[in-house]
C-alpha positions as a Markdown table, in Angstrom:
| # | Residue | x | y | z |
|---|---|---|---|---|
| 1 | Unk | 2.6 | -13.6 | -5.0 |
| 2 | Unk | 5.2 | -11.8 | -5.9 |
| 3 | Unk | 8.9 | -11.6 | -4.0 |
| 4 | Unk | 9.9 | -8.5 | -2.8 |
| 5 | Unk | 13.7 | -7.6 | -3.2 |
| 6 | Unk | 16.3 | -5.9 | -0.7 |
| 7 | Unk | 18.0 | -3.6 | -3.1 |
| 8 | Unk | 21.3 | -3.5 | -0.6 |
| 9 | Unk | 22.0 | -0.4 | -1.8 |
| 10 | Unk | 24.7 | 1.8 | 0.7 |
| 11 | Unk | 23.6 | 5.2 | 1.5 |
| 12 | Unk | 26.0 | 6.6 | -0.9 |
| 13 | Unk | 24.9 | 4.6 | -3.8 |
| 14 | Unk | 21.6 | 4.9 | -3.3 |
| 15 | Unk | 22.1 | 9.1 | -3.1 |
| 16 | Unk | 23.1 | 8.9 | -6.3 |
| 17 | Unk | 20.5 | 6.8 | -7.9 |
| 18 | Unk | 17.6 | 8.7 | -6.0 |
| 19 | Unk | 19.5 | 11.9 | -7.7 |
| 20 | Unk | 19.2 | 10.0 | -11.2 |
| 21 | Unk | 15.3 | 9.5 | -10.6 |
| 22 | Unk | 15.1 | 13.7 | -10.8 |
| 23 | Unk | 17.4 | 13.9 | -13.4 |
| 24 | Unk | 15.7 | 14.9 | -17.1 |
| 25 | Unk | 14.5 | 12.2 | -19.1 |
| 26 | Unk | 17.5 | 12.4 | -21.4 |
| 27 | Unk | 20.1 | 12.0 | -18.4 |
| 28 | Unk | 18.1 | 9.5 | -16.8 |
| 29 | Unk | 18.0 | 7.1 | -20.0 |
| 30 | Unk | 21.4 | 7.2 | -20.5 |
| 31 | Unk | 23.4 | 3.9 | -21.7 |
| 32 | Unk | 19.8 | 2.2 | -20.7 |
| 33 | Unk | 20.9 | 1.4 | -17.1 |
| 34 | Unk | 17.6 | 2.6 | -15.6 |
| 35 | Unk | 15.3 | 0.4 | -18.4 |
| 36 | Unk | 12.5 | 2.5 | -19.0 |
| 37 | Unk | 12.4 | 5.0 | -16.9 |
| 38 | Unk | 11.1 | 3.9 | -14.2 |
| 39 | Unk | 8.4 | 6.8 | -14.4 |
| 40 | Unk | 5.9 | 7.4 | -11.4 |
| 41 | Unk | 3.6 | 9.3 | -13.1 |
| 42 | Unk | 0.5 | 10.7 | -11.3 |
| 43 | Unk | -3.0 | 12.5 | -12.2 |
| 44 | Unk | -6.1 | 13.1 | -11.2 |
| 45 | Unk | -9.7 | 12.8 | -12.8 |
| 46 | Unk | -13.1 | 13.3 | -11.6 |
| 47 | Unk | -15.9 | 11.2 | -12.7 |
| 48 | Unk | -19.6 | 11.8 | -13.8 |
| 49 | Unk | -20.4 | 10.8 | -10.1 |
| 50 | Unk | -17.9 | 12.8 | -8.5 |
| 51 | Unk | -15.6 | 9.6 | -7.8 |
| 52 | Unk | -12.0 | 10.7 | -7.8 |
| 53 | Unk | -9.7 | 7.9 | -9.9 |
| 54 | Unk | -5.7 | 8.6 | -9.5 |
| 55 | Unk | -3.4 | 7.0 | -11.9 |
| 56 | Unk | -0.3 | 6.3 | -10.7 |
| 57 | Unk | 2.8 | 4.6 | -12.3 |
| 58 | Unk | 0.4 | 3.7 | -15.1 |
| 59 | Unk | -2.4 | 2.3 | -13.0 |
| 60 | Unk | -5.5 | 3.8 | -12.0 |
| 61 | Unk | -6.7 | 4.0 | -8.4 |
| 62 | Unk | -10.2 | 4.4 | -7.3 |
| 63 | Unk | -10.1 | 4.9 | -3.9 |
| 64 | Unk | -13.6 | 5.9 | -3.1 |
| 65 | Unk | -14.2 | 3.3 | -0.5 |
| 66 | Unk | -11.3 | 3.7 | 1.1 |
| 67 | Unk | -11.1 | 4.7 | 5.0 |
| 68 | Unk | -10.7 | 8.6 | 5.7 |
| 69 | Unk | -10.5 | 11.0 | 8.3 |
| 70 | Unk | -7.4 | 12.8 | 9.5 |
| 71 | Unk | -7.2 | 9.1 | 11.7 |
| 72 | Unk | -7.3 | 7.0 | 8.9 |
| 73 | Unk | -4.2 | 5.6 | 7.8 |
| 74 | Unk | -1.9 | 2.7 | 6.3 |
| 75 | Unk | -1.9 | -1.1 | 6.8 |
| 76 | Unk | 1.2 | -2.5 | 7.7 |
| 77 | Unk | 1.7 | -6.5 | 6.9 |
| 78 | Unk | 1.7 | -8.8 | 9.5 |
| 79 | Unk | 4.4 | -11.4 | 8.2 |
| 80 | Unk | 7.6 | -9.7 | 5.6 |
| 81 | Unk | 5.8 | -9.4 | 2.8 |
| 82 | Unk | 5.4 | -6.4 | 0.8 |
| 83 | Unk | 3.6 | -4.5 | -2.2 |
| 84 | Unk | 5.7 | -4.6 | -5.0 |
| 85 | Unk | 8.2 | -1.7 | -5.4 |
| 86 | Unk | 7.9 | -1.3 | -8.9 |
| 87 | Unk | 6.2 | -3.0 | -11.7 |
| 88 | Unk | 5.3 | -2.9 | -15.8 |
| 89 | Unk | 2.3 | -1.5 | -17.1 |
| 90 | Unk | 1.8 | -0.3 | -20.7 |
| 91 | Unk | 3.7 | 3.2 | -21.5 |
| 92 | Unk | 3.0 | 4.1 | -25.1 |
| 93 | Unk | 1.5 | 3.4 | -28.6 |
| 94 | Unk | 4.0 | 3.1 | -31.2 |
| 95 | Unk | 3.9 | 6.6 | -32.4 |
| 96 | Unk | 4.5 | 8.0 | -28.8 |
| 97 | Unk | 7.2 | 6.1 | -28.1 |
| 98 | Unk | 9.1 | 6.9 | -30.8 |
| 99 | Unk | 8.3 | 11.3 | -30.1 |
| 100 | Unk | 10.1 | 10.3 | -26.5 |
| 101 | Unk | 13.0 | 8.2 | -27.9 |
| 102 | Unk | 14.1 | 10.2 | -31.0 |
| 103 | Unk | 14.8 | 13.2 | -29.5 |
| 104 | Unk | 16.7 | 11.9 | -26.4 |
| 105 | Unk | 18.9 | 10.2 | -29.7 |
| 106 | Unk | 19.4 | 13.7 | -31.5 |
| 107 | Unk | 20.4 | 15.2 | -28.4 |
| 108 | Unk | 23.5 | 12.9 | -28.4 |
| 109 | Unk | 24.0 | 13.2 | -24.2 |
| 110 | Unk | 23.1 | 9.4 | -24.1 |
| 111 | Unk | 26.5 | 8.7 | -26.0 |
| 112 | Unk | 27.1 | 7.5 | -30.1 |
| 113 | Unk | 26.9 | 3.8 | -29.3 |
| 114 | Unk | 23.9 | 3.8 | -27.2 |
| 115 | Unk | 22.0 | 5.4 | -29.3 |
| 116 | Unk | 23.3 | 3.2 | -31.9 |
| 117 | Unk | 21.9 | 0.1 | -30.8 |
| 118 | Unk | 18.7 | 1.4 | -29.3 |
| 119 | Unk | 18.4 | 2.8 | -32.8 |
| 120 | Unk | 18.6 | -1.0 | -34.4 |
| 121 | Unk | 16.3 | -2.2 | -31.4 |
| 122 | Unk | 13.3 | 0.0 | -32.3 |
| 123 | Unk | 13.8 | 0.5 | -36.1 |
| 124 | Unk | 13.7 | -1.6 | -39.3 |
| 125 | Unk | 15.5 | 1.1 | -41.6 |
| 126 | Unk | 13.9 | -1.4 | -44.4 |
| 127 | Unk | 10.5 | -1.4 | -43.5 |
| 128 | Unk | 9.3 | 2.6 | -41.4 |
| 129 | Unk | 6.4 | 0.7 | -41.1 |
| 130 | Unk | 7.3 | -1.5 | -38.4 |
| 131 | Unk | 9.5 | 1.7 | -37.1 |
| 132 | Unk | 8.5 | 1.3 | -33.1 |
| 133 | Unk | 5.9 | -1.7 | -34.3 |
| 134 | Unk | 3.8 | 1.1 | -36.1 |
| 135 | Unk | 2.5 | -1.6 | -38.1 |
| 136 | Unk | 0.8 | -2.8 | -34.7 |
| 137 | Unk | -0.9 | 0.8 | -33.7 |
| 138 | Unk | -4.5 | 0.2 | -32.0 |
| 139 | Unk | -3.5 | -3.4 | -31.2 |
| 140 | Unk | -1.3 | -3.1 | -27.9 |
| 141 | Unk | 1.5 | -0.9 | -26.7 |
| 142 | Unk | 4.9 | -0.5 | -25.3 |
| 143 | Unk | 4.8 | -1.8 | -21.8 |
| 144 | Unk | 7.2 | 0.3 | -19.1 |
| 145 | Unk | 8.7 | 0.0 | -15.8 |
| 146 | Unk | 7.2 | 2.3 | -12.9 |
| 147 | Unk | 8.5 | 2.5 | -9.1 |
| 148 | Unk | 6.6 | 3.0 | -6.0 |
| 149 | Unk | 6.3 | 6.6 | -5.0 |
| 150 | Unk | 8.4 | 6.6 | -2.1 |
| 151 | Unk | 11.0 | 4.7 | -3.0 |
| 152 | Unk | 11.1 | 1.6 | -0.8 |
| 153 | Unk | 13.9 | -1.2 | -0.9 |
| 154 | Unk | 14.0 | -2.9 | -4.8 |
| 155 | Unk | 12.6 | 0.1 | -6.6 |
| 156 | Unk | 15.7 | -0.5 | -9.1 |
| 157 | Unk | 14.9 | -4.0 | -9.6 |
| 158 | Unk | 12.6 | -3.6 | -12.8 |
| 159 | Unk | 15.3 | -2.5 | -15.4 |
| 160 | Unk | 13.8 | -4.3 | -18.4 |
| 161 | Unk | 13.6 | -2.4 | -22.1 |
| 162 | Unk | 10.5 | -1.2 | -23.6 |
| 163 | Unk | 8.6 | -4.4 | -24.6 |
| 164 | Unk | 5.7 | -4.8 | -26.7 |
| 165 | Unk | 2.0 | -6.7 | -25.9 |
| 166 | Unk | -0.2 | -7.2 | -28.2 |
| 167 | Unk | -4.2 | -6.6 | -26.8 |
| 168 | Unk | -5.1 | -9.8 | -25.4 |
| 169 | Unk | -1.7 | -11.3 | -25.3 |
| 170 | Unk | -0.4 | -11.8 | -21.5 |
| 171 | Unk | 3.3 | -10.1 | -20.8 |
| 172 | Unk | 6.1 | -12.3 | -20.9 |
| 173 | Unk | 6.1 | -14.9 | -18.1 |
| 174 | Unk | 9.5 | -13.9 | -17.5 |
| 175 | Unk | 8.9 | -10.5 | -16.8 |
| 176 | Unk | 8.4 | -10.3 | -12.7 |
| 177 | Unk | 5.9 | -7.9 | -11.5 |
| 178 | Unk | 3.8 | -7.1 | -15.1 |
| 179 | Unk | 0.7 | -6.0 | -14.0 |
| 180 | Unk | -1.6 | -8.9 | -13.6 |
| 181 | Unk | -5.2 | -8.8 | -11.5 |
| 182 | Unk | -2.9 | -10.2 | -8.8 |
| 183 | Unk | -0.2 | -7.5 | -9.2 |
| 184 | Unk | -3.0 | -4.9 | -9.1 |
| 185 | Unk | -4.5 | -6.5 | -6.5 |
| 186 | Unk | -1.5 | -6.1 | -4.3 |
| 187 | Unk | -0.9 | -2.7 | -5.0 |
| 188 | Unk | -4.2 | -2.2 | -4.3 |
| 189 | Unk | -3.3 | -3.2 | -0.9 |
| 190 | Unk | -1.1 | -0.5 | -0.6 |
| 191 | Unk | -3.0 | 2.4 | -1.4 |
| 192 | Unk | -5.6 | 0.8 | 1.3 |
| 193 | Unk | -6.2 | 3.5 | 4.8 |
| 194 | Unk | -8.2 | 2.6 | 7.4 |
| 195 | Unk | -9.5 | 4.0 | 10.1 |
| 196 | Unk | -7.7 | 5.0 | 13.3 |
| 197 | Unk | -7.8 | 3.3 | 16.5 |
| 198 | Unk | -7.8 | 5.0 | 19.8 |
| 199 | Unk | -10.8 | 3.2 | 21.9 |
| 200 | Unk | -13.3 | 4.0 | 24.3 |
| 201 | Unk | -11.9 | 3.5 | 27.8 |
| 202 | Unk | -14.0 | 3.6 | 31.1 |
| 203 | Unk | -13.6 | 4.7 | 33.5 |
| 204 | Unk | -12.7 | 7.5 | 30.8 |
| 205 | Unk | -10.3 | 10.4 | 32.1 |
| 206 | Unk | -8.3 | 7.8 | 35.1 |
| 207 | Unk | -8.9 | 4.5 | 36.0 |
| 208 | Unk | -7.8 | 3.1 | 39.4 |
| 209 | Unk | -5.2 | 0.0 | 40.5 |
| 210 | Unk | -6.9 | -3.4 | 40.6 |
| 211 | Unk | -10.1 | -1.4 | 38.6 |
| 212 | Unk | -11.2 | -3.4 | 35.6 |
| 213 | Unk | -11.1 | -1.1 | 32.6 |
| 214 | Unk | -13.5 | -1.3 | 29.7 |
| 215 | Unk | -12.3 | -1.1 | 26.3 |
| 216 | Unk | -14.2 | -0.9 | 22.9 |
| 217 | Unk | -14.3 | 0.5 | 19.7 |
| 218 | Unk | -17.4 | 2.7 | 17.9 |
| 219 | Unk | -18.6 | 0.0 | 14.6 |
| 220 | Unk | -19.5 | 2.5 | 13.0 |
| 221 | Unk | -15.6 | 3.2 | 12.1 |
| 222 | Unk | -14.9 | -0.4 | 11.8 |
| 223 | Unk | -16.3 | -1.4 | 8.3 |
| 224 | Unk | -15.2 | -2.8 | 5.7 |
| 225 | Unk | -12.9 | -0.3 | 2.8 |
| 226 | Unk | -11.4 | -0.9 | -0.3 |
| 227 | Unk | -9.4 | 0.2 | -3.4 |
| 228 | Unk | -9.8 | -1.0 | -6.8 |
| 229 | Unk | -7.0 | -0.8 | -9.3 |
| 230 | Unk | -7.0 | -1.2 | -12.8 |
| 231 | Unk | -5.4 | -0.5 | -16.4 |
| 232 | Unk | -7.8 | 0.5 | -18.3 |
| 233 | Unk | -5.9 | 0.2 | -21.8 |
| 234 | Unk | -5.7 | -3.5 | -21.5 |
| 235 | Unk | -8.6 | -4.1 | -19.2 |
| 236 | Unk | -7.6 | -5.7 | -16.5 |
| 237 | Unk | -8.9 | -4.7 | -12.5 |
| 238 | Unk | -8.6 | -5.9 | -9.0 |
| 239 | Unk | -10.0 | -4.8 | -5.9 |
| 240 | Unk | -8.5 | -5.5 | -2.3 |
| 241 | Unk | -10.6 | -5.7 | 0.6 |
| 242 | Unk | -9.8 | -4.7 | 4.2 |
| 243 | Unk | -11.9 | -6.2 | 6.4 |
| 244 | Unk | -11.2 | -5.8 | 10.5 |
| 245 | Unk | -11.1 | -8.9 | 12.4 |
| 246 | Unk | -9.9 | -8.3 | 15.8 |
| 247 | Unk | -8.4 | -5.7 | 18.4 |
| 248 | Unk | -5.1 | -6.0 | 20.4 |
| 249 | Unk | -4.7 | -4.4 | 23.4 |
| 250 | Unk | -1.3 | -4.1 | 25.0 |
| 251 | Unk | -1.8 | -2.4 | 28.1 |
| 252 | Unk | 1.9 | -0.3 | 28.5 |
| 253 | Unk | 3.4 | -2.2 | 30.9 |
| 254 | Unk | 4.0 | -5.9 | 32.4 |
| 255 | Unk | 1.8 | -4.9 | 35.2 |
| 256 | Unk | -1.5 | -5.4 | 34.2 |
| 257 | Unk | -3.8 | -8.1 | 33.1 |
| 258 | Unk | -5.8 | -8.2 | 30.0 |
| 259 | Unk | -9.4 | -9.1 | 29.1 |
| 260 | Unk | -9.4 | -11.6 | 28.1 |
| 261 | Unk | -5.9 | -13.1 | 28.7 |
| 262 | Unk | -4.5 | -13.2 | 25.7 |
| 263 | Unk | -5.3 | -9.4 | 24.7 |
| 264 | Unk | -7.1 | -10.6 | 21.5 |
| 265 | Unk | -10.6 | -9.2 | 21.2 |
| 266 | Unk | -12.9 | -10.8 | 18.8 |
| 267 | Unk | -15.1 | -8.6 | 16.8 |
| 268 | Unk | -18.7 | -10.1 | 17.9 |
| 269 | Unk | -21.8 | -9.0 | 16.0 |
| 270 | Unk | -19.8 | -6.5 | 14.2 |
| 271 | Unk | -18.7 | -4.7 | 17.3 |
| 272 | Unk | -15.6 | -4.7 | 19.2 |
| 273 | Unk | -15.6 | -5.0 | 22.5 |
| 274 | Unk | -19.0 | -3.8 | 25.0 |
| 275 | Unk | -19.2 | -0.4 | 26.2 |
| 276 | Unk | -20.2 | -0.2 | 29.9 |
| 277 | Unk | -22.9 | 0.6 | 31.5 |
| 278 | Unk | -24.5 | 1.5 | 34.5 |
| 279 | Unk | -24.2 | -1.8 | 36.7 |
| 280 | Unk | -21.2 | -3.7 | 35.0 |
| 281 | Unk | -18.6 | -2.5 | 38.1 |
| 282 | Unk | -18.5 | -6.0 | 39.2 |
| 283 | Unk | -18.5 | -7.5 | 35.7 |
| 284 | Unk | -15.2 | -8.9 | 33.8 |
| 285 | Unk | -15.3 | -6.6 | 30.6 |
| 286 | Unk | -14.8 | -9.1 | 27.1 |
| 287 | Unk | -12.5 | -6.7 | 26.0 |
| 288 | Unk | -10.3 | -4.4 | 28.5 |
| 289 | Unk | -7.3 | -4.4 | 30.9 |
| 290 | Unk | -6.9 | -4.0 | 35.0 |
| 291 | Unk | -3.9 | -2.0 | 35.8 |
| 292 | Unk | -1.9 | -3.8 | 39.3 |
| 293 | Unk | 0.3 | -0.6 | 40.1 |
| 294 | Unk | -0.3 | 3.1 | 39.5 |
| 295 | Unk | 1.2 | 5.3 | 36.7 |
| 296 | Unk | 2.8 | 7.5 | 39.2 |
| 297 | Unk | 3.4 | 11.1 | 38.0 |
| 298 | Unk | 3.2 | 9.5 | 34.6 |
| 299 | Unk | 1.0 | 7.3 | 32.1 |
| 300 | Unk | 1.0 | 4.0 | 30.3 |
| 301 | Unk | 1.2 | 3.8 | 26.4 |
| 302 | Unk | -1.8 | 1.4 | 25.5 |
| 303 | Unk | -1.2 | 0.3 | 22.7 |
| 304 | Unk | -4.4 | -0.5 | 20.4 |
| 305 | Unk | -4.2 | -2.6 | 17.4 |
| 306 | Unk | -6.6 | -4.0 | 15.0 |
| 307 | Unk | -6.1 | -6.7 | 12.2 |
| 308 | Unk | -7.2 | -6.2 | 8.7 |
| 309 | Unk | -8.1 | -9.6 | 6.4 |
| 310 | Unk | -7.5 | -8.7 | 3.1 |
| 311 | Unk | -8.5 | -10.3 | 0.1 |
| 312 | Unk | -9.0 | -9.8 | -3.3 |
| 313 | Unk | -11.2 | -10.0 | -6.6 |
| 314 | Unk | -9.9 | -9.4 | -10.0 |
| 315 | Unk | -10.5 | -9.4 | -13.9 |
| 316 | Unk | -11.6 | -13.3 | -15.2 |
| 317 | Unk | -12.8 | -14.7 | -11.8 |
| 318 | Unk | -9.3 | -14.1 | -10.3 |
| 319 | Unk | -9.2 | -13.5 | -6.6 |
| 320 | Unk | -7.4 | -14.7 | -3.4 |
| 321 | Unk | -6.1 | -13.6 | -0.2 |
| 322 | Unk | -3.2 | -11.2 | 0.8 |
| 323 | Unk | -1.6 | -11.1 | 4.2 |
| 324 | Unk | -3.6 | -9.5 | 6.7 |
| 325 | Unk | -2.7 | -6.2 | 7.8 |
| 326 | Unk | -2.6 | -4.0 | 11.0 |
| 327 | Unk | -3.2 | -0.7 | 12.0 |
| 328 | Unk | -2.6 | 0.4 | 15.3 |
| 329 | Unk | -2.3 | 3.8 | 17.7 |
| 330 | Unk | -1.3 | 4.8 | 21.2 |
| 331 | Unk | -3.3 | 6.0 | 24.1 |
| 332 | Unk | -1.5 | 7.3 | 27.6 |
| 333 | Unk | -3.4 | 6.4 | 30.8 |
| 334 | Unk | -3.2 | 7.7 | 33.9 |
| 335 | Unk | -4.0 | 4.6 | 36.4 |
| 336 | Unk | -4.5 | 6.1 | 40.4 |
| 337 | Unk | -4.3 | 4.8 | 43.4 |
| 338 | Unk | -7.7 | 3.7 | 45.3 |
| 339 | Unk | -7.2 | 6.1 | 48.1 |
| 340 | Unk | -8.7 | 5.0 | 51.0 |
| 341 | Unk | -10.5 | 7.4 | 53.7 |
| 342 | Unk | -9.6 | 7.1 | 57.4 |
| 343 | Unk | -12.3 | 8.4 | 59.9 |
């Protein structure tokens, strides 16, 4: 799995490097210091079937089992790891590398000696045929460094040159983060939404001190999603799956007491948590809380959270797991008073 790593950038230096991301391709090549670019690239294409498929940063993204709904959104990990912030995939053929590099030389911004020796790195003025590996077209490409959308800490960390793959070959073992079925597995993970998380409380509107409150989620939100990412010019895939696995409840406050006592409900028979019914009052609820003072004029922020297992499938039998992942949301509860009546 790959390490994520803290850029330690200050906010000065890393306003400037953000600027450089914007900048035009010539400015941003300049003296090589961002590698290749770094490019995000992003498009959109519709299928025979009416499946969406996004590429982004040279990998495609079918996210048609994903979770949606204006609820629906992004797992967070449960220990420090983290999708990788940016990664290689394959860029260009020979002959459309050298239509972006050639004019970015002519232009001259990028400075005499710089073009110089990026000049000597991609042509053999005593062969054109192996000008940009043009000898090799139709039997791999140029690979590239992209970065993660928004930018998180280690974006900058994949600063390597163009380098070539031939079809079949593997990228270099030294090259962190070329996309593998377990790179695209665990980017997978981060395109991954799934669904919200407020539950079902009764009593609904107010519950009462000392009241045992009923908690549960609808299955029919709670299945299974997934997102499959792939490359298809070298034909490799991976799909990471998001499957829910339990429900925290944290009640708001230090008065209360959970059911059961550690807060943790199981998902049983593919549901979590019971709903009540109609002669339960007396029952102890598998999944809920009892509130031992009133909210006052106020409420309490329950907190609900469910836990995601991830794991993944990929290209040649490869597969494994990923850190599970949570998605959680925030309810307020009014809790009243029993109010007793004096005659």
């Amino acid at each position: 799995m790959s390490a994520v790593r803290n850029a330690g950038r200050t906010a000065t230096v890393l306003a400037v490097v953000c600027a450089c991301v914007f900048a035009s391709q010539a400015a941003f090549a300049e003296r090589g210091k961002h590698g290749s670019n770094g490019d995000t690239e992003q498009r959109a294409e519709t299928g025979d079937d009416g499946t969406v498929s996004v590429t982004v940063g040279g990998v495609v993204f079918d996210r048609s089992k994903n979770g949606t709904g204006d609820s629906a959104g992004p797992l967070t990990s449960s220990t420090s790891w983290s999708p990788p912030p940016c990664w290689y995939a394959p860029k260009y053929s020979p002959e459309e590398l050298q239509a972006h590099l050639e004019p970015i030389w002519e232009a001259g911004s990028t400075g005499h000696q710089w073009d110089t020796d990026q000049r000597k790195r991609y042509v053999d003025p005593d062969n054109p045929e192996k000008d940009f590996n043009k000898d090799k077209s139709g039997k791999g490409y140029w690979w590239a460094s992209y970065v993660d959308k928004s930018f998180p800490p280690g974006w900058d960390s994949c600063n390597k040159e163009y380098f070539w793959v031939d079809t079949g070959d593997a990228p270099p073992a030294d090259i962190e983060n070329a996309v593998t079925p377990e790179i695209l597995a665990e980017l997978a993970y981060a395109e991954i939404r799934v669904p919200g998380t407020e539950v079902t409380l009764a009593p609904a509107q107010t519950t009462k001190v000392n009241l045992p409150t009923w908690a549960w989620l609808d299955a029919a939100e709670f299945k299974p999603v997934s997102v499959t990412a792939s490359v298809p010019e070298i034909r490799i895939e991976a799909t990471a799956t998001a499957v829910p696995v339990s429900l925290k409840i944290e009640p708001g406050t230090p008065d209360a007491e959970s059911y059961p006592a550690s807060g943790v409900c199981a998902i049983v028979d593919g549901r979590i948590g019971e709903p009540y019914a109609r002669g339960k009052a007396d029952s102890t609820p598998p999944c809920g809380v009892k509130y031992l003072r009133s909210s006052g004029d106020g409420t309490f922020p329950l907190q609900a959270t469910v836990t995601w297992q991830i794991d993944w499938t990929g290209s040649g039998g490869a597969g494994g797991d990923l850190p599970d992942g949570e998605f959680g949301a925030t309810q307020d509860v009014v809790v009243q008073e029993i109010q007793a009546i004096n005659r």
